[in-house]
N, C-alpha and C positions, 0 to 999 in steps of 0.2 A: 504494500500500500504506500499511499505517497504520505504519511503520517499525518493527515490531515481530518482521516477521518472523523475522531471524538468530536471532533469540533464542529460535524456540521448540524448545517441549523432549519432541521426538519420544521413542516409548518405547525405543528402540534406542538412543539417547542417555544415557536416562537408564538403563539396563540398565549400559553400558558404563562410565559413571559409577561407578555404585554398586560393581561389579565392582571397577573400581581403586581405592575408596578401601577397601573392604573389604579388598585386596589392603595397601593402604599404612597405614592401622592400626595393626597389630600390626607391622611393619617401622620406621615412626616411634618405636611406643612400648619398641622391643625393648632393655631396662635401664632404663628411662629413666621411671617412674611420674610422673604429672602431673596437676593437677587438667583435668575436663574442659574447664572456662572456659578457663583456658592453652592445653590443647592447642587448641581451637576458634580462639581466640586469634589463636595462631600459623599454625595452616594452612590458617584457610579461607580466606585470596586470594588460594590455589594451588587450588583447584576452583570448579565454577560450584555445587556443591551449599550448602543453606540448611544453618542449625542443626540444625532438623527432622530433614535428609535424615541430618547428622551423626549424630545423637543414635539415632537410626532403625539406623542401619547399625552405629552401637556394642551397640546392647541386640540385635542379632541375632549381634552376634561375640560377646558375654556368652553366650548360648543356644546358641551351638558352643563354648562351653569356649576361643575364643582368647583371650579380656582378664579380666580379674575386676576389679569395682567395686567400689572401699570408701569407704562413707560419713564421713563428716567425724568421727564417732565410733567407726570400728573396724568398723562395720556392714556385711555383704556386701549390694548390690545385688542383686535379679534383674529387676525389672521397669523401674523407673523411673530417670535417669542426670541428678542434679543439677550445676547450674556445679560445686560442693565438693567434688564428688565426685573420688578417685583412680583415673584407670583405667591399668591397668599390663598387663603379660603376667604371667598366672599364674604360681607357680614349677614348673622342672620338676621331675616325681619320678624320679629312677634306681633301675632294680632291676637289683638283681644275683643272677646266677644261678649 
C-alpha cells in the first residue's frame, strides 16, 4: 500500500465528523465569544477536520440561527467567517406570557 490508507476519509466518516463538531460548536462557545482565529486556534488538534471543514460547519450553524458572526466593526456576518471575526451564541430572547 502507499501508507496512506488509515487516513482516508470515507463519507460516513466524514458525516460523523461534521455531526460532532456541529454538535461541539455552540457547546465550546456557550458565554464564551471569541475570535474565529482563537477558537480554530485552540481546537483544531482535537479533530481531524481542516479550517475549511471549520469554517464550513460555522457558516451553516450561522444559517440555523445557532452562532451569530460579528465582524471586526460591529458588522453581522451571513455569508463569509473571517480569522477577526466574533463568533458567539446568539442572545436568548425571553417572553413572557
Amino acid at each position: 500500500g502507499d501508507g496512506f490508507a488509515d487516513f482516508s476519509f470515507n463519507q460516513g466518516a466524514e458525516k460523523r465528523m461534521k455531526a460532532k463538531i456541529m454538535e461541539d460548536i455552540p457547546r465550546i462557545l456557550h458565554g464564551n465569544p471569541i475570535t474565529f482565529k482563537n477558537f480554530y486556534d485552540q481546537h483544531a488538534n482535537h479533530t481531524p477536520a481542516h479550517k475549511r471543514h471549520i469554517k464550513e460547519y460555522t457558516k451553516e450553524l450561522l444559517q440555523m440561527n445557532e452562532l451569530s458572526i460579528v465582524g471586526k466593526d460591529g458588522e453581522q456576518r451571513r455569508l463569509d467567517v473571517k480569522d477577526t471575526d466574533i463568533i458567539q451564541i446568539p442572545p436568548q430572547f425571553n417572553f413572557k406570557f
